[in-house]
C-alpha positions in Angstrom: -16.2 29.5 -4.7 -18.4 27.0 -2.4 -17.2 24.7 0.1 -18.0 20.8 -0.7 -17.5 18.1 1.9 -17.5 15.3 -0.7 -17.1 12.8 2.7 -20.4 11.2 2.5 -20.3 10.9 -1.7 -17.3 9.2 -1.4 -17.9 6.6 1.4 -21.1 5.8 -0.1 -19.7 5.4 -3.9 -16.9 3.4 -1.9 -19.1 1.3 -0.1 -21.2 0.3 -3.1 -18.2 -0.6 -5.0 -16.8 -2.6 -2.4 -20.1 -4.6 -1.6 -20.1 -5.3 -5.7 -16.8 -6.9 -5.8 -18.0 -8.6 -2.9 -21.4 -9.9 -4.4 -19.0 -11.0 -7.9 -16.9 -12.9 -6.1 -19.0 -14.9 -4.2 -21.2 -15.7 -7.1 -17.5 -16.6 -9.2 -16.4 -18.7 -6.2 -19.7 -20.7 -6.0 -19.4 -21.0 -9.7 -16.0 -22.6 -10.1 -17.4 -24.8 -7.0 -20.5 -25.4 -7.8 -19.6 -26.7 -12.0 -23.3 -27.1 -13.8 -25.5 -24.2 -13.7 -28.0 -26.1 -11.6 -25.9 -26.8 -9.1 -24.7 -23.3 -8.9 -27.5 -22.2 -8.4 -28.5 -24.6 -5.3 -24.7 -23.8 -4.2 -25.2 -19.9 -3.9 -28.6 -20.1 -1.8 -27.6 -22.8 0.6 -24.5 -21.2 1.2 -25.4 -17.3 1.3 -24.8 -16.5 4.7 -20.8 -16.3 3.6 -21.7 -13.5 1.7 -24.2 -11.8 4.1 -21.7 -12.5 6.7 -18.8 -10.7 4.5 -20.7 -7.7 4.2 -22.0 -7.2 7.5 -17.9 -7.8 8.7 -16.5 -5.8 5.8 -17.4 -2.2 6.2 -16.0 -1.8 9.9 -12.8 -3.8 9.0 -12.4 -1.7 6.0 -13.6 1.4 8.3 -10.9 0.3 11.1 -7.8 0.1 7.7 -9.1 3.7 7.0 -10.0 2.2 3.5 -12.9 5.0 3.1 -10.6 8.4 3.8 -9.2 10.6 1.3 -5.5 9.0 0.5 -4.4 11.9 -1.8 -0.6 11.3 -0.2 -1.0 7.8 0.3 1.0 4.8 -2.6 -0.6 2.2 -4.4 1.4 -0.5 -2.0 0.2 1.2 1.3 -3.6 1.0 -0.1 -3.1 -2.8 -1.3 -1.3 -3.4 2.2 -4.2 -2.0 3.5 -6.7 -4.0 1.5 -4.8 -7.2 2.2 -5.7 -6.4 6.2 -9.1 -5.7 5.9 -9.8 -8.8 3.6 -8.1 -10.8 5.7 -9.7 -10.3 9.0 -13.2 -10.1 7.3 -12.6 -13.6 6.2 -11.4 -14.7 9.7 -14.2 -13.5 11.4 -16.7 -14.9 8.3 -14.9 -18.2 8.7 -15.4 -18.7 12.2 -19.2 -17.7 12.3 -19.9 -19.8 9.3 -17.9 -22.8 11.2 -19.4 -22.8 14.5 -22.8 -20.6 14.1 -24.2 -23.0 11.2 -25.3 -26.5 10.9 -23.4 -27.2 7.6 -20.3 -26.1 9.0 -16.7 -24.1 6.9 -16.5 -25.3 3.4 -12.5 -24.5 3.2 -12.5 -24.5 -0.7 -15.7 -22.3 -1.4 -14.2 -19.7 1.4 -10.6 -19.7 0.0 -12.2 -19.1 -3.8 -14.1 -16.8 -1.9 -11.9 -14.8 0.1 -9.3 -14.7 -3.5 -12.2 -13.8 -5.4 -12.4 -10.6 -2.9 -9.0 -9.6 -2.8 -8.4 -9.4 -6.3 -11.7 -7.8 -7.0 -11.3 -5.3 -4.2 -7.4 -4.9 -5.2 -8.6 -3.8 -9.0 -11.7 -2.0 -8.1 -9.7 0.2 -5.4 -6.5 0.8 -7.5 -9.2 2.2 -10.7 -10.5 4.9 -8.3 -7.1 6.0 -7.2 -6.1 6.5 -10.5 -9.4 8.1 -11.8 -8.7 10.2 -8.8 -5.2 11.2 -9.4 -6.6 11.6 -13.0 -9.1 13.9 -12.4 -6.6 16.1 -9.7 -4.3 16.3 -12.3 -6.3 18.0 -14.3 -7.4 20.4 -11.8 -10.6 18.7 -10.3 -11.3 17.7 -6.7 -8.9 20.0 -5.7 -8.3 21.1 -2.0 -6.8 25.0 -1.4 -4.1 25.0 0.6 -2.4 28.3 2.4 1.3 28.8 3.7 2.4 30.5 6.7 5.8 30.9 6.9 8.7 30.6 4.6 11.8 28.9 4.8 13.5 25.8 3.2 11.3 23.6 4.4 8.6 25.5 2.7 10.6 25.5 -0.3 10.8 21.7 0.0 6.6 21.3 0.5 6.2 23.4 -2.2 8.1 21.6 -4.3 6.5 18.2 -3.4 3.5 19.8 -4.2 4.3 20.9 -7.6 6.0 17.4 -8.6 2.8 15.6 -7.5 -0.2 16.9 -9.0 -2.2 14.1 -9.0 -1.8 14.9 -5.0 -4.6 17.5 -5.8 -3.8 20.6 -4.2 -3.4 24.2 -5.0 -1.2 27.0 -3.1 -3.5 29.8 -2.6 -0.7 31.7 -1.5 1.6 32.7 1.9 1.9 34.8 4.6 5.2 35.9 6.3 6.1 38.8 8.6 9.1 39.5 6.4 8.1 39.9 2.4 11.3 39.6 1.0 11.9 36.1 3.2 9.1 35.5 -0.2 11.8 35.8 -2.3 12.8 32.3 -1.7 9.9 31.3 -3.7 9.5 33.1 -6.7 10.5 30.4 -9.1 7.1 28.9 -7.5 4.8 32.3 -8.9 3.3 32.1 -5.2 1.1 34.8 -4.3 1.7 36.8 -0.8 -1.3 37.6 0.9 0.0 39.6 4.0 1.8 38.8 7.5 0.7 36.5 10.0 -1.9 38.7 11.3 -3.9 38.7 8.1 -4.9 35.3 8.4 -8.5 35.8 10.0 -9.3 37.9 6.5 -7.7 35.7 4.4 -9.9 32.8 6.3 -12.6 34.5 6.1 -12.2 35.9 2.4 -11.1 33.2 0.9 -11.5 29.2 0.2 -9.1 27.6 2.1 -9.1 23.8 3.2 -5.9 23.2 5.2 -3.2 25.8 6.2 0.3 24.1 6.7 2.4 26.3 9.2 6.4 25.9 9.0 7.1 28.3 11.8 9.9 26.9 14.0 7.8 26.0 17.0 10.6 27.1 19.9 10.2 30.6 19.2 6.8 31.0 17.8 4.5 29.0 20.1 2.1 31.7 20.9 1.7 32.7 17.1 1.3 28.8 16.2 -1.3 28.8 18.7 -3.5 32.0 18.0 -3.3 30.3 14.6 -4.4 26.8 15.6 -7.0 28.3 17.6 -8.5 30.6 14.5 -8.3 28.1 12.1 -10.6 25.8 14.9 -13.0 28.0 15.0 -14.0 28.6 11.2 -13.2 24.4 10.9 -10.4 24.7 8.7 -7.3 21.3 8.9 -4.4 22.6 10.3 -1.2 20.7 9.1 2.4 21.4 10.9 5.6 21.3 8.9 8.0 22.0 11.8 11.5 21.0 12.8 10.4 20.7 16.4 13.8 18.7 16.9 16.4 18.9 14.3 17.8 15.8 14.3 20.4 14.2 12.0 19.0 10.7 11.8 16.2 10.4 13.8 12.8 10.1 11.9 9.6 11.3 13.1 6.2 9.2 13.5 3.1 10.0 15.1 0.8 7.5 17.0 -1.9 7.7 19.6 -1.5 5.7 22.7 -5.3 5.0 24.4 -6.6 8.9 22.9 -3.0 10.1 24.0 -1.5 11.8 20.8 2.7 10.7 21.2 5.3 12.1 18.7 8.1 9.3 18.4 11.4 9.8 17.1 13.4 7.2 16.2 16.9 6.1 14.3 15.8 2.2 14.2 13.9 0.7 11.4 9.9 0.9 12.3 8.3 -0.8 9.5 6.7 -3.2 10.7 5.4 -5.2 8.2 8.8 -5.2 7.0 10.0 -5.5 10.1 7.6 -9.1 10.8 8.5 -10.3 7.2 12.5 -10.3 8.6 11.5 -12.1 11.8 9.7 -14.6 9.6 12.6 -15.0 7.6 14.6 -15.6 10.4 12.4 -18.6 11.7 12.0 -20.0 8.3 16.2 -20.1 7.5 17.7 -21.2 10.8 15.0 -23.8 11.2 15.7 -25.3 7.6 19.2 -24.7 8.0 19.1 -26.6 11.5 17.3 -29.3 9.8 19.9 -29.4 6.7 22.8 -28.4 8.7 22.6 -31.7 11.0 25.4 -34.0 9.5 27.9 -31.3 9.6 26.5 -29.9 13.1 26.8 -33.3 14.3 30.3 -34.5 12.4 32.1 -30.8 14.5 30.9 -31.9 17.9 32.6 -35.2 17.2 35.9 -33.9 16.1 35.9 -31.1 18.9 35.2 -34.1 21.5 38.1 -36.3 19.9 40.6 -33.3 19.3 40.7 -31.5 22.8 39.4 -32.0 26.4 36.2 -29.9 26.9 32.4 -28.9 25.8 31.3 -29.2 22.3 29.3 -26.2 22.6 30.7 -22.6 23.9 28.3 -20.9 25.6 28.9 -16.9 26.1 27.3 -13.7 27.8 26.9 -11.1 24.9 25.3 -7.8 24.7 22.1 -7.3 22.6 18.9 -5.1 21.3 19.4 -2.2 23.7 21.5 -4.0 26.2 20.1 -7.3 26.7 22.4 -9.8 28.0 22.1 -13.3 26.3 24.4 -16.7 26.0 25.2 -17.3 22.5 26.0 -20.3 21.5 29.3 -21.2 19.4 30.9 -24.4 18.8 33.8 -24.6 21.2 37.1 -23.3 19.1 39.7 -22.4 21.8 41.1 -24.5 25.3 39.2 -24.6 27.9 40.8 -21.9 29.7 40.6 -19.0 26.9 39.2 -16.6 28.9 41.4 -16.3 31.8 44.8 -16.4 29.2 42.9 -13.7 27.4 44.2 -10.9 29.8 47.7 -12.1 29.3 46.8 -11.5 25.3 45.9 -8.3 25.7 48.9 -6.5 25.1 49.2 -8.6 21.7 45.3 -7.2 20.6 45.7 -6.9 17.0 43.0 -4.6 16.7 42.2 -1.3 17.7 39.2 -0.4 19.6 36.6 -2.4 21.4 37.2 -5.8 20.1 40.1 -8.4 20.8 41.7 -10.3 17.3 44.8 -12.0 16.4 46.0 -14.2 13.6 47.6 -16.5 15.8 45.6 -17.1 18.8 47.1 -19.6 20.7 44.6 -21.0 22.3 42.5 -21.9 19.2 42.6 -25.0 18.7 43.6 -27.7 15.6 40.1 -27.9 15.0 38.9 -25.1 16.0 40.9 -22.7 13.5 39.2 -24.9 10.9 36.1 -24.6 12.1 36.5 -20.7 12.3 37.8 -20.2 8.9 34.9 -21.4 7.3 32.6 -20.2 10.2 31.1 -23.6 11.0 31.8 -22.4 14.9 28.7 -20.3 14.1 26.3 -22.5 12.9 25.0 -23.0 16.4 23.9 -19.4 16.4 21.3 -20.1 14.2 19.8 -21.6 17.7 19.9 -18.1 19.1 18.2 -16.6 15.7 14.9 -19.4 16.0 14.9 -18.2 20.0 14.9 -14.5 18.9 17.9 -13.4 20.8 19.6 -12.5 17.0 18.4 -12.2 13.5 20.0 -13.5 10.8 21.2 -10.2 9.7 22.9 -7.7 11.7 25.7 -6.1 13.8 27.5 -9.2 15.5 26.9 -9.3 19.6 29.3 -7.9 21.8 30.7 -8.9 24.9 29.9 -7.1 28.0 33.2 -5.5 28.3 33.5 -4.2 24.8 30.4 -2.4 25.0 32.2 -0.8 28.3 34.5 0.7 26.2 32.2 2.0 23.2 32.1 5.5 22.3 28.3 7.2 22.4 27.1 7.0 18.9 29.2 3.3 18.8 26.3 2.8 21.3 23.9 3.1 18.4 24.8 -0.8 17.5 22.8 -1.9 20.3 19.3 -0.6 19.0 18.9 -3.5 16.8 19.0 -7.4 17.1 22.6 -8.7 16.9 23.1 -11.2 13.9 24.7 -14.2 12.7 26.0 -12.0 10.0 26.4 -8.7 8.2 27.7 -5.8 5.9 31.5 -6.6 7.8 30.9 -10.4 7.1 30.8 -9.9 3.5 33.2 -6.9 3.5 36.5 -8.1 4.9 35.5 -9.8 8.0 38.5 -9.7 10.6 40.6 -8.0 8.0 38.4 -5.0 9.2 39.4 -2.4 11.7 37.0 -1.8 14.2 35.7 1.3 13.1 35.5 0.2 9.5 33.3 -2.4 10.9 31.1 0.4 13.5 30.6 2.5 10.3 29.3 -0.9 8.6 26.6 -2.0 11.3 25.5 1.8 11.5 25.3 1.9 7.2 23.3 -1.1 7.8 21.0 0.5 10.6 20.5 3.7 8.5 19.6 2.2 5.2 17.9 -1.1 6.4 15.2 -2.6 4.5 14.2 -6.1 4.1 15.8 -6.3 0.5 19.1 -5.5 2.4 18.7 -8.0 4.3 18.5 -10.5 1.8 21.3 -8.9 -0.2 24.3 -9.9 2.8 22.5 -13.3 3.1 23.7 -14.0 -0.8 26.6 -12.6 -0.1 27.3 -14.0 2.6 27.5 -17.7 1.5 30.6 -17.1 -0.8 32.2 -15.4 1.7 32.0 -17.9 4.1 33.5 -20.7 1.5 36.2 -18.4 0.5 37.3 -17.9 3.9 38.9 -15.2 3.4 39.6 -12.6 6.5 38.9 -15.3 9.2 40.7 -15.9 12.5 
């Protein structure tokens, strides 16, 4: 069997597809602008430097959202996320040559039809040759030869992958291990064994292989991992590690280069960044329209707190936040004056256990204030905090300073997210809540968060508020 780098084939047949779509939807754009076929025509010469402009832009933005490697492993929303990127900044950098580098100057309309024009195109054109490709590895073409060393259940669980996604395009040629019957653990697989660890330069040299995935546990096998690595350099064969190098429970694994330095970062926090920006937008978009909508009742509760009880309108407090970050958060003022200091005579009367201070009958809240808490309207001015960026919307509530003083380690793990106006213990129960009830809801929410979470307790959390139910 003969080694084929089809690299170059498949930038180039990339490339030439991409410039296409390009070329259509500049010609479609100055069509729906242009009307009459005359004026089409005078619309696409005058104004072809968009389109030589794209193209000169395109292949390095594409090049730069690895748009022209192999993406065997990679999902149709990751490639149209990735698409989205390189349209967009090839258009911003079009745009502003166009704008300032021509006498004519940005025609907004022809280079929004245009920039449309090269998204869809480029979405439709890209997602046909993923499928022809899955298509085609499916059916056992373009495949890439893989080899094992090592078995254990993570092996079990790549091989499995593997199986369940042919369209992934690879083929086992087989494993090596030290211990044959460890092999055993794979026989529902029909995997071949080709020797011990030691028969990998002959199995390199006898036969096609394209990447060898080791799942040796690197502690105690560093050297062997290395003589490997070091063989598989030499004849230019990918080398792909499947290791536990630190068996976490909930710690996920992502790697990144910092300036040419390669970093390993594990982390328990969401890292999705898109995702991740789409919440912070979300956050800006709400609190300023419900600022803006809010105002009549913000305004009518500083009024009644002003007429009902000497004091501020507004409560200002020190609270703990994304990995320990002091903040004031602002409330609308629900207690006397003087509710800290006759806190530590409350104490004794906590009606909560753990690192929080509740009770139904709080005497210093006052008349308007335990209205104003029922319904959560003390809150509202929170959503002053969320625009600023000290909270989200969404997420476990801030702490004061002395309850986090008194948190256990992994209660700890609340602090490695934004604090937020509300969450999972807001629309389960509220105050009715112990305190570990609520911990185990802010680290569910930590563990499983996704943006579609997110907007799940903001539903929810409406009807909770006007039922009022589990507030003091």
């Amino acid at each position: 069997m003969k080694r084929t780098d089809h690299s170059a084939t498949r930038v180039a047949v990339l490339l030439a597809g991409d410039f296409a779509c390009i070329a259509a939807a500049y010609l479609l754009a100055c069509y729906l602008q242009g009307g009459e076929a005359g004026a089409f025509s005078e619309l696409a010469w005058s104004r072809l430097v968009y389109l030589a402009g794209f193209l000169v832009c395109w292949p390095v933005a594409a090049l730069y959202c690895f748009l022209f490697i192999s993406r065997r492993r990679d999902n149709v929303i990751t490639l149209l996320f990735d698409i989205s990127r390189a349209t967009l900044a090839t258009l911003v950098v079009t745009g502003f040559f166009v704008a300032y580098y021509t006498p004519r100057g940005a025609d907004p309309a022809l280079l929004s039809s245009f920039g449309l024009g090269v998204l869809a195109n480029l979405f439709v054109f890209r997602i046909l040759v993923q499928l022809l490709l899955w298509s085609l590895r499916s059916h056992g073409r373009n495949e890439r030869m893989m080899l094992i060393v090592g078995v254990n259940e993570r092996t079990q669980e790549l091989v499995r992958v593997i199986r369940n996604h042919p369209h992934y395009g690879y083929r086992i040629a087989g494993v090596l291990e030290e211990d044959p019957d460890r092999t055993r653990m794979l026989e529902e697989f029909n995997i071949a064994y080709l020797g011990n660890f030691d028969s990998l330069e002959e199995v390199l040299i006898k036969q096609v292989i394209d990447e060898v995935y080791i799942c040796l546990p690197v502690r105690s096998r560093y050297e062997t991992i290395q003589k490997m690595a070091h063989l598989c350099e030499g004849v230019g064969v990918g080398v792909r590690m499947i290791a536990d190098l630190f068996p976490l429970r909930l710690a996920t694994s992502r790697y990144h280069r910092m300036e040419g330095i390669p970093i390993l970062a594990l982390s328990t926090v969401p890292e999705h960044q898109p995702q991740i920006i789409a919440q912070r937008l979300v956050d800006i978009a709400i609190s300023l329209s419900a600022l803006l909508a809010l105002s009549p009742v913000l305004i009518a509760t500083a009024l009644a707190i002003k007429f009902d009880s000497k004091g501020p309108v507004f409560f200002l407090q020190e609270r703990v936040g994304l990995n320990r970050r002091r903040f004031r958060m602002i409330k609308f003022r629900s207690m006397v004056v003087n509710a800290e200091e006759l806190r530590a005579r409350l104490e004794a009367q906590n009606e909560v256990q753990g690192a929080m201070f509740k009770m139904q009958r709080d005497p210093r809240v006052t008349g308007v204030g335990r209205f104003i808490r029922k319904y959560s309207i003390d809150e509202l001015p929170q959503l002053i905090n969320v625009l600023r960026g000290d909270m989200s919307l969404v997420g476990p509530r801030p702490a004061l300073p002395q309850e986090v003083s008194q948190y256990s380690w992994n209660q700890r793990r609340r602090l490695s997210v934004k604090p937020g106006l509300t969450g999972l213990s807001q629309v389960s129960g509220r105050s009715e809540l112990s305190f570990r009830e609520t911990v185990d809801l802010d680290l569910y929410y930590i563990d499983q968060w996704s943006i579609l979470l997110v907007f799940k307790i903001i539903l929810k959390t409406v009807p909770a508020v006007l039922k009022g139910r589990g507030a003091y």
